[in-house]
GURO-787950 format. One record per residue: residue number from 0; x, y, z of N, C-alpha, C, O in turn. Coordinates in nm, 3 decimals. Layout:
+-----+---------+---------+---------+---------+---------+---------+---------+---------+---------+---------+---------+---------+
|  nr |    n_px |    n_py |    n_pz |   ca_px |   ca_py |   ca_pz |    c_px |    c_py |    c_pz |    o_px |    o_py |    o_pz |
+-----+---------+---------+---------+---------+---------+---------+---------+---------+---------+---------+---------+---------+
| NUM |       X |       Y |       Z |       X |       Y |       Z |       X |       Y |       Z |       X |       Y |       Z |
...
+-----+---------+---------+---------+---------+---------+---------+---------+---------+---------+---------+---------+---------+
//
This chain:
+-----+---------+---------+---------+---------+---------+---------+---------+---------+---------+---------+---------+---------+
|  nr |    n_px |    n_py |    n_pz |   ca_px |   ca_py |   ca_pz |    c_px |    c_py |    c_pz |    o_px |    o_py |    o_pz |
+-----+---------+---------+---------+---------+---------+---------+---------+---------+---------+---------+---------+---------+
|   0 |   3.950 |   7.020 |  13.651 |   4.035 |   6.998 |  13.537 |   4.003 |   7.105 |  13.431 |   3.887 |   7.121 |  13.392 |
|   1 |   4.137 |   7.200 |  13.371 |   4.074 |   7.280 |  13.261 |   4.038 |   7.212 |  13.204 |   4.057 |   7.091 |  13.222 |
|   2 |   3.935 |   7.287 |  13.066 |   3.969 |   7.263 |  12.936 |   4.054 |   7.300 |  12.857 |   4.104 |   7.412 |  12.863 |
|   3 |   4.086 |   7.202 |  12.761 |   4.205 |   7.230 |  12.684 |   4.169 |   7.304 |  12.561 |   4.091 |   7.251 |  12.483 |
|   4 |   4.221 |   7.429 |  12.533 |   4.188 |   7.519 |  12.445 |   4.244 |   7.461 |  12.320 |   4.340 |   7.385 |  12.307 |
|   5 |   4.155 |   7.517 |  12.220 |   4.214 |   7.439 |  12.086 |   4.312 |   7.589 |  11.996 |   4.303 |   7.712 |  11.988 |
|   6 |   4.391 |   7.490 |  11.948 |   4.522 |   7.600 |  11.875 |   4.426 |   7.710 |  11.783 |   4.328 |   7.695 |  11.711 |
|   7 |   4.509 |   7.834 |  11.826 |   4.474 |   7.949 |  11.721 |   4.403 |   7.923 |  11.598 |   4.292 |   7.947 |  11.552 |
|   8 |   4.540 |   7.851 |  11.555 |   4.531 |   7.827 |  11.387 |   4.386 |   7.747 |  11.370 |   4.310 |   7.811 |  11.297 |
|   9 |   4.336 |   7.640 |  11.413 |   4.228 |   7.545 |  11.442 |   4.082 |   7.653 |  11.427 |   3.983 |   7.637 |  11.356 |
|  10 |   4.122 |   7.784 |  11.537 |   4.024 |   7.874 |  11.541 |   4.030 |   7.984 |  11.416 |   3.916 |   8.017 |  11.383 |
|  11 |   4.091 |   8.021 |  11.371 |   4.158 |   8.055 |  11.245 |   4.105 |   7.988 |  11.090 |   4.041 |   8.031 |  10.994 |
|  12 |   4.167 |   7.868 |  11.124 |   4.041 |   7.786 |  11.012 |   3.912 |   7.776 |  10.998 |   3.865 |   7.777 |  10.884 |
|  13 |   3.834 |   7.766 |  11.101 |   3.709 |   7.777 |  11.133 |   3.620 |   7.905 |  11.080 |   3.522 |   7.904 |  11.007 |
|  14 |   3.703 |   8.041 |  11.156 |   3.631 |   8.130 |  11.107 |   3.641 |   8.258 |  11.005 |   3.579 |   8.364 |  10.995 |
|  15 |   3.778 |   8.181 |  10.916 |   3.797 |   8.254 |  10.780 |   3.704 |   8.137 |  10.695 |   3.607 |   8.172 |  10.628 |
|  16 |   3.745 |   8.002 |  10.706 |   3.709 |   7.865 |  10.632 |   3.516 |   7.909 |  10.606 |   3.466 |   7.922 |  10.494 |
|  17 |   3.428 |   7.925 |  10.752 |   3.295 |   7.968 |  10.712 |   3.236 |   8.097 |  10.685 |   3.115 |   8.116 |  10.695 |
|  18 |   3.321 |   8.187 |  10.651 |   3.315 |   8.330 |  10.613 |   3.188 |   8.345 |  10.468 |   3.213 |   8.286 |  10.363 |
|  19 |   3.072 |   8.419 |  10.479 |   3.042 |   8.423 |  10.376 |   3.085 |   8.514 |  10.281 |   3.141 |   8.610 |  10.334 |
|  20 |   3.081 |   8.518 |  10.190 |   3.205 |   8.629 |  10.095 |   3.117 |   8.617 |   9.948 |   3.102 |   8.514 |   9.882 |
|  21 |   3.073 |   8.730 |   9.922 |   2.983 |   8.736 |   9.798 |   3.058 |   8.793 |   9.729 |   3.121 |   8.898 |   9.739 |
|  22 |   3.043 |   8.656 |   9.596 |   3.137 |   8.651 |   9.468 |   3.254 |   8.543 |   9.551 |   3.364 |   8.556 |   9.498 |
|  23 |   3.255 |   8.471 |   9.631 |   3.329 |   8.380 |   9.683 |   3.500 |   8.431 |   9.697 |   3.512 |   8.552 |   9.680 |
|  24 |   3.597 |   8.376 |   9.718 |   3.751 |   8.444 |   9.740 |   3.750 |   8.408 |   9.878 |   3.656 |   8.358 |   9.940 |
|  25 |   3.887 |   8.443 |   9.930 |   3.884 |   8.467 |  10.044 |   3.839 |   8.562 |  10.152 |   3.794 |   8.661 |  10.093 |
|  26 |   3.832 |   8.576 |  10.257 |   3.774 |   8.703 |  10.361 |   3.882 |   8.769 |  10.389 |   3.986 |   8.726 |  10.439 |
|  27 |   3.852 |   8.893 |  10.350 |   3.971 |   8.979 |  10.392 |   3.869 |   9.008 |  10.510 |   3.760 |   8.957 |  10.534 |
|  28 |   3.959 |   9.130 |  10.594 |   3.936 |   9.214 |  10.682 |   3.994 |   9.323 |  10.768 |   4.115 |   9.303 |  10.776 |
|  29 |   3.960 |   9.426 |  10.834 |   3.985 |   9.561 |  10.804 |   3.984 |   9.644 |  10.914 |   3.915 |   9.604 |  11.008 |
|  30 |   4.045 |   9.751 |  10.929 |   3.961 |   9.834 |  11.019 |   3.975 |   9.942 |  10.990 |   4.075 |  10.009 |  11.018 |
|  31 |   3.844 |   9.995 |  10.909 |   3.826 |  10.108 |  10.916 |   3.871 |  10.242 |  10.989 |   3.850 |  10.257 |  11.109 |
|  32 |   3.932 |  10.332 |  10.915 |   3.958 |  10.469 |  11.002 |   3.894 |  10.555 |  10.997 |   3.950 |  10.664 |  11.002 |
|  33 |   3.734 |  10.552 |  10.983 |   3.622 |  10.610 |  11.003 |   3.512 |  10.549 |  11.066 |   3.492 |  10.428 |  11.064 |
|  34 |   3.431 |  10.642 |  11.130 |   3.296 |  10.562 |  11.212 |   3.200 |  10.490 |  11.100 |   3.175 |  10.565 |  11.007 |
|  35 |   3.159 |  10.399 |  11.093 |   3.066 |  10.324 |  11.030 |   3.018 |  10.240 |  11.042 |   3.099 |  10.160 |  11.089 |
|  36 |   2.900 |  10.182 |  11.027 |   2.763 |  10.095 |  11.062 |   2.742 |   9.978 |  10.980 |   2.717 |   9.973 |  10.859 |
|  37 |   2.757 |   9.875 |  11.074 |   2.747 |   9.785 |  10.979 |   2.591 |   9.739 |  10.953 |   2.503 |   9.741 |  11.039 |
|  38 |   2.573 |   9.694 |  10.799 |   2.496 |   9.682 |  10.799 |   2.374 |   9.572 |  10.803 |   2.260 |   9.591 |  10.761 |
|  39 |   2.424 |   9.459 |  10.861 |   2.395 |   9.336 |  10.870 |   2.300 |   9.378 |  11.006 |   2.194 |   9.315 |  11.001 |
|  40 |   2.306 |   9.454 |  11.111 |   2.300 |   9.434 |  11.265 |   2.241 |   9.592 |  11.286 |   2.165 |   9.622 |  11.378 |
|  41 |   2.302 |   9.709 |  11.161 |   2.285 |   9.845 |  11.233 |   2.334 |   9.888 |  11.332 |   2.291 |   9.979 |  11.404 |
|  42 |   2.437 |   9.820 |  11.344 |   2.499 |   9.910 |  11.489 |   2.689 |   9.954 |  11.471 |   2.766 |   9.881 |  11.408 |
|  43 |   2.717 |  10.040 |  11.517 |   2.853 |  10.139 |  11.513 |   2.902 |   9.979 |  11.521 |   2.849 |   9.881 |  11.573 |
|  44 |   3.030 |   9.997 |  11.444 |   3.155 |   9.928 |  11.342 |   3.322 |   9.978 |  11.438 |   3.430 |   9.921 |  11.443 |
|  45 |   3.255 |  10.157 |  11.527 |   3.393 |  10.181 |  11.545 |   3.501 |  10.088 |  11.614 |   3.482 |  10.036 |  11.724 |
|  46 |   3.588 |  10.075 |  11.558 |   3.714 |  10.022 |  11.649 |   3.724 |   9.889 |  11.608 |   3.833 |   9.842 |  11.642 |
|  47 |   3.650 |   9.807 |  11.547 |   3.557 |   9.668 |  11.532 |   3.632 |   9.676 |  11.342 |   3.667 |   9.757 |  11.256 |
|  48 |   3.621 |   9.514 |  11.372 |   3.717 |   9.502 |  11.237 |   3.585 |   9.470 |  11.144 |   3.485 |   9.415 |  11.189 |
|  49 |   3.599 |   9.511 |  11.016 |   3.523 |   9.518 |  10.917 |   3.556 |   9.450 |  10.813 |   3.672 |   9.439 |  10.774 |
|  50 |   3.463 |   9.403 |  10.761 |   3.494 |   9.279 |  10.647 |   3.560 |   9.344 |  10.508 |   3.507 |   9.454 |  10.500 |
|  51 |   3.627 |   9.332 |  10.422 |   3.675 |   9.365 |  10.312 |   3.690 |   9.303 |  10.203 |   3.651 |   9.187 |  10.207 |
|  52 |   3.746 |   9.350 |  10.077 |   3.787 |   9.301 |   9.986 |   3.906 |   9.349 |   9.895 |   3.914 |   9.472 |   9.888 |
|  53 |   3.984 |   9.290 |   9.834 |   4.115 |   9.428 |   9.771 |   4.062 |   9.436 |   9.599 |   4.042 |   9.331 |   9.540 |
|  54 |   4.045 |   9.555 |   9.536 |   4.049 |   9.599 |   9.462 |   4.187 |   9.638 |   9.388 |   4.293 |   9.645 |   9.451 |
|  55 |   4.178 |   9.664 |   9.250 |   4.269 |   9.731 |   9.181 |   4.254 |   9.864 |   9.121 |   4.169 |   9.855 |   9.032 |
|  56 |   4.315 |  10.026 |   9.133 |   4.228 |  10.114 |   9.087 |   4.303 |  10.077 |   8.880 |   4.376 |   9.994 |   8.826 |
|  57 |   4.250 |  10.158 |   8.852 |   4.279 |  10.162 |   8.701 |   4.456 |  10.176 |   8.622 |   4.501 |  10.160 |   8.509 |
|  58 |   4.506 |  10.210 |   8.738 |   4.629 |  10.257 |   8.715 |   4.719 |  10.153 |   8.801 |   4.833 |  10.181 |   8.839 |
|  59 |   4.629 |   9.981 |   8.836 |   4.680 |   9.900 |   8.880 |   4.711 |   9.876 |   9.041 |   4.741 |   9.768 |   9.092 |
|  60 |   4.699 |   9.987 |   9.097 |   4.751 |   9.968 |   9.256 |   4.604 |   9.923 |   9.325 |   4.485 |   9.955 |   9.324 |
|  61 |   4.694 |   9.829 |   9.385 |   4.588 |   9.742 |   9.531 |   4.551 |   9.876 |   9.605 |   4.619 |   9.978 |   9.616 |
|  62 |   4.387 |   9.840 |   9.667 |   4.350 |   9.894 |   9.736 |   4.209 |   9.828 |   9.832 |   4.139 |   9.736 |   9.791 |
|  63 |   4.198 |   9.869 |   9.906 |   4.135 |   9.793 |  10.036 |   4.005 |   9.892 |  10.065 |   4.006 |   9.995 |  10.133 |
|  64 |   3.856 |   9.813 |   9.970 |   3.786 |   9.869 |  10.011 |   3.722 |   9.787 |  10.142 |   3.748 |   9.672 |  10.179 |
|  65 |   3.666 |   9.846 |  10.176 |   3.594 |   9.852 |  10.357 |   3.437 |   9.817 |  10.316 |   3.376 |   9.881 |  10.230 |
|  66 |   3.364 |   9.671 |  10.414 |   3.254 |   9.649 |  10.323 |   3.162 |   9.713 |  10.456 |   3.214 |   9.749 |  10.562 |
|  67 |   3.042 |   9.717 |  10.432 |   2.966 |   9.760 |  10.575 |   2.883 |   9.612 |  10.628 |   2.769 |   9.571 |  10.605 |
|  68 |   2.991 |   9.557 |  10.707 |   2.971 |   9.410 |  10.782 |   3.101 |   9.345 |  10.903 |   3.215 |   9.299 |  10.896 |
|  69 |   3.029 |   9.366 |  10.977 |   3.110 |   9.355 |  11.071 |   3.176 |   9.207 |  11.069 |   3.101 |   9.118 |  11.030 |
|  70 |   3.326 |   9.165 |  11.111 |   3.363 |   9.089 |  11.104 |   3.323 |   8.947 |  11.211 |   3.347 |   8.827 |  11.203 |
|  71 |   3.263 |   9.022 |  11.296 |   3.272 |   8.954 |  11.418 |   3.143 |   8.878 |  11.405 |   3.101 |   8.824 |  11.507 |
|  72 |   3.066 |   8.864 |  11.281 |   2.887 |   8.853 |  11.285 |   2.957 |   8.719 |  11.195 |   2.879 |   8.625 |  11.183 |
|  73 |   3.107 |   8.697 |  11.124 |   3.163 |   8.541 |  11.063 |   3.154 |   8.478 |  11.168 |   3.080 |   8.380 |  11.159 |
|  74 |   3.228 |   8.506 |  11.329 |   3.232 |   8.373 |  11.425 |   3.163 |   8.420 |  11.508 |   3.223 |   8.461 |  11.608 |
|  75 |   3.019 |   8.435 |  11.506 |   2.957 |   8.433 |  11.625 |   2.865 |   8.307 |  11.612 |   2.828 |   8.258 |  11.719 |
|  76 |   2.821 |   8.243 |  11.489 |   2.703 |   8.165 |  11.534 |   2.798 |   8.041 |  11.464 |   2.751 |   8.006 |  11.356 |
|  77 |   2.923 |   7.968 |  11.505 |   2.998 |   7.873 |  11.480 |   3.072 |   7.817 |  11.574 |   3.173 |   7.749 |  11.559 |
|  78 |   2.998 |   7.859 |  11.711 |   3.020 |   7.797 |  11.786 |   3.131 |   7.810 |  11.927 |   3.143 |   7.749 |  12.034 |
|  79 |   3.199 |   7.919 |  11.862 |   3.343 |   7.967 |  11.913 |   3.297 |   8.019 |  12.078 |   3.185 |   8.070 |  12.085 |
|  80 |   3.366 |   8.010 |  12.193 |   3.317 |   8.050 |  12.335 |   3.374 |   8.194 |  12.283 |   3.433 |   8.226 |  12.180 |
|  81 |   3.314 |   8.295 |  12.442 |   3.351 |   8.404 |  12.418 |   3.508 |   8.453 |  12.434 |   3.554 |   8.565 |  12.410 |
|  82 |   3.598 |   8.298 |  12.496 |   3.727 |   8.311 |  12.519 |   3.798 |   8.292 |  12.386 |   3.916 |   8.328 |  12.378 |
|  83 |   3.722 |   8.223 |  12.251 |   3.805 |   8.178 |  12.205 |   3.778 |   8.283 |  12.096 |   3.864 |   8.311 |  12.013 |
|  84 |   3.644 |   8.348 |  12.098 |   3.610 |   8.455 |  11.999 |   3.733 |   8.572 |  12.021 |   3.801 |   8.605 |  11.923 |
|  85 |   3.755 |   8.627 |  12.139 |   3.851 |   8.673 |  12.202 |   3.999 |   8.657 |  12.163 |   4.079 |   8.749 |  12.144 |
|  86 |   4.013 |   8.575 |  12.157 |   4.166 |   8.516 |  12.113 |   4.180 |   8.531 |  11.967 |   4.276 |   8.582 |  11.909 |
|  87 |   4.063 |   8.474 |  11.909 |   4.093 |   8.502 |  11.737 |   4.087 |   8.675 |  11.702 |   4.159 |   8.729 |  11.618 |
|  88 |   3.991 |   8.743 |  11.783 |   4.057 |   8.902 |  11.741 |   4.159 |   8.917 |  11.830 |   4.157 |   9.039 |  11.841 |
|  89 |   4.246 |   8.880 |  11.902 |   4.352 |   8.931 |  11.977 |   4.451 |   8.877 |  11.877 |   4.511 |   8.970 |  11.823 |
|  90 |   4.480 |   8.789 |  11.845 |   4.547 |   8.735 |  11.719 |   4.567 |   8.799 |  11.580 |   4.672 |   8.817 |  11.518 |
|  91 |   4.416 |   8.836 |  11.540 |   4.431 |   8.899 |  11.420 |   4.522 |   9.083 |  11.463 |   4.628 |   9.129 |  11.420 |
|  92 |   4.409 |   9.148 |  11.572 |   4.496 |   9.252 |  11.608 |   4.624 |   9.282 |  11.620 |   4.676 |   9.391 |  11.644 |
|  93 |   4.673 |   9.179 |  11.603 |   4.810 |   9.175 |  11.675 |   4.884 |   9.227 |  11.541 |   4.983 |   9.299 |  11.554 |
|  94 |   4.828 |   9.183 |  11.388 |   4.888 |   9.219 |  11.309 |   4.824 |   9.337 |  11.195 |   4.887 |   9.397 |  11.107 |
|  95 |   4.698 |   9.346 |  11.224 |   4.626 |   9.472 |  11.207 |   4.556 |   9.524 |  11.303 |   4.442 |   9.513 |  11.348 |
|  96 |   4.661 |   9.591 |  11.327 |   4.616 |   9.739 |  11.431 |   4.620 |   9.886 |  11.368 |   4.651 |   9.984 |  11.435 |
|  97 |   4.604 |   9.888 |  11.303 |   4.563 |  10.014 |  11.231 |   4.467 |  10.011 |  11.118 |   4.406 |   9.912 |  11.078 |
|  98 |   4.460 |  10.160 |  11.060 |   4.431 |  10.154 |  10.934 |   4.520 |  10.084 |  10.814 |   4.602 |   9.996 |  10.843 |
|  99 |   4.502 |  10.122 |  10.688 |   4.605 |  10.052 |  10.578 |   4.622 |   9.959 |  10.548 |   4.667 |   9.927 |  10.438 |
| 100 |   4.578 |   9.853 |  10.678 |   4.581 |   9.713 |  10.651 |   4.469 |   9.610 |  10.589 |   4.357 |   9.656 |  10.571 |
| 101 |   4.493 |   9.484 |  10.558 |   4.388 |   9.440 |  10.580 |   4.470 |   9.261 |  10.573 |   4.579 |   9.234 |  10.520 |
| 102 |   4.380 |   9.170 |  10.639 |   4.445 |   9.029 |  10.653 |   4.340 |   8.899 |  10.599 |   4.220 |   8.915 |  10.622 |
| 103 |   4.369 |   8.816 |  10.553 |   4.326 |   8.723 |  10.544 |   4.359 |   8.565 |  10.597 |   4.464 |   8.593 |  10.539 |
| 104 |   4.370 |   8.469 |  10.633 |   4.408 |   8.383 |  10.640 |   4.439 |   8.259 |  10.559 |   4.358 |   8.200 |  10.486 |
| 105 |   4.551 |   8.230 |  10.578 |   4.591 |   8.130 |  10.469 |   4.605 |   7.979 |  10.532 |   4.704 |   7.926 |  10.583 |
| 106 |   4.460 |   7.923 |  10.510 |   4.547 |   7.816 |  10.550 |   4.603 |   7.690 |  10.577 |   4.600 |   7.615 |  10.674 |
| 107 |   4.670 |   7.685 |  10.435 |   4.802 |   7.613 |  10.398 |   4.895 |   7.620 |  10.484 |   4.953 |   7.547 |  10.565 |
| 108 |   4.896 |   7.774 |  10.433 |   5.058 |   7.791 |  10.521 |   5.042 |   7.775 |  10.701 |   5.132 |   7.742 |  10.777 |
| 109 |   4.918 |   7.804 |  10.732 |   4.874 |   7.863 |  10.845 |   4.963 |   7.953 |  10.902 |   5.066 |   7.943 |  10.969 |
| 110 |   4.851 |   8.105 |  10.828 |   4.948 |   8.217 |  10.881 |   4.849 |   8.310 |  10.802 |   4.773 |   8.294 |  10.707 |
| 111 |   4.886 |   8.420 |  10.890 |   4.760 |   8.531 |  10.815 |   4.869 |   8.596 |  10.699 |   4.992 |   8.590 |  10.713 |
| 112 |   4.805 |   8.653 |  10.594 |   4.865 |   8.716 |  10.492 |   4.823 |   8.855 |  10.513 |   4.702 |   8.874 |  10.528 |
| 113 |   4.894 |   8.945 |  10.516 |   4.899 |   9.125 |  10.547 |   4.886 |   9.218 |  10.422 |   4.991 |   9.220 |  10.359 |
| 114 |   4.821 |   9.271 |  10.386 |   4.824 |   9.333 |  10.280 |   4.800 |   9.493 |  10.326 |   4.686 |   9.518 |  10.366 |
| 115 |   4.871 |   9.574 |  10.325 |   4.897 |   9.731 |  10.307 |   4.877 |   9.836 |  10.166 |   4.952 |   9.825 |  10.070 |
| 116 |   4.813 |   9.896 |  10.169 |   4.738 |   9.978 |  10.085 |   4.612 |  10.063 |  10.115 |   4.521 |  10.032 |  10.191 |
| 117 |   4.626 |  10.183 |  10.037 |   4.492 |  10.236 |  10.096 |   4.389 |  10.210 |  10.115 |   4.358 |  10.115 |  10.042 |
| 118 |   4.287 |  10.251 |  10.192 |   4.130 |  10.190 |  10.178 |   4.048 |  10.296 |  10.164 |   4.084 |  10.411 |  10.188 |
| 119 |   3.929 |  10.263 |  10.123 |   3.854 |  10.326 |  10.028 |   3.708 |  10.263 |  10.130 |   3.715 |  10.149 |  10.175 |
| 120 |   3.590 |  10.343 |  10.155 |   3.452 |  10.295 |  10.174 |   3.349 |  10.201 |  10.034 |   3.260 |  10.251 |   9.965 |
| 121 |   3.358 |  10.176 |  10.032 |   3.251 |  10.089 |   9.953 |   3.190 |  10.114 |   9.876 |   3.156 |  10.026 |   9.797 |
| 122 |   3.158 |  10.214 |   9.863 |   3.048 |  10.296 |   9.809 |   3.160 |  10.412 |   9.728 |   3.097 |  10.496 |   9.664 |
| 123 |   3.256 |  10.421 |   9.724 |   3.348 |  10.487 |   9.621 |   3.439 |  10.405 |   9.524 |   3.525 |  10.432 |   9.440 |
| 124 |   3.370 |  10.270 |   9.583 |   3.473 |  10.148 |   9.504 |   3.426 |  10.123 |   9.381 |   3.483 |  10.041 |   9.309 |
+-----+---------+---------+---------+---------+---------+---------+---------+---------+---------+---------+---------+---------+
//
């Protein structure tokens, strides 16, 4: 008999809902269009979605700095199998696949929120 996989959204809540996020808000997240190391673990970030936050520069426009913490270090110790860890970045990818972006989850609505704007490293923020 399978098991019965639990809905996206369910997995979605879980691992935006226990996100740690200093200065509290929601978890954005990112992917970098440069190589970088996260720094929780020390190890290459490439390709690997990166935790964020959106900024405003002075002249008002959103912008998406890039934090050095890998996203994937929110649902690893919450329990998630490696199928379902899987599914929640196949999900998020689906709507950030590039640079420019960055997503958070909302969820009320249950639905990720997309935000487009440049990004910036951390350390220029």
């Amino acid at each position: 008999m399978p098991l019965r996989q639990r809905p996206i959204g369910t997995l979605l809540d879980l691992v935006f809902g226990n996100a740690r996020v200093p200065g509290g808000g929601p978890r954005w997240i990112t992917l970098p269009p440069w190589p970088w190391f996260c720094h929780y673990c020390d190890t290459g970030g490439g390709g690997d979605f990166a935790a964020a936050r959106l900024d405003r520069t002075r002249l008002g426009r959103r912008r998406i700095v890039c934090q050095p913490y890998e996203w994937r270090h929110d649902f690893q110790d919450i329990g998630l199998t490696l199928d379902e860890q899987d599914r929640v970045q196949a999900a998020v990818r689906h709507h950030v696949s590039g640079p420019g972006a960055a997503a958070t989850w909302d969820a009320q609505r249950q639905k990720l929120q997309v935000v487009r704007a440049p990004q910036i490293d951390w350390r220029r923020a």
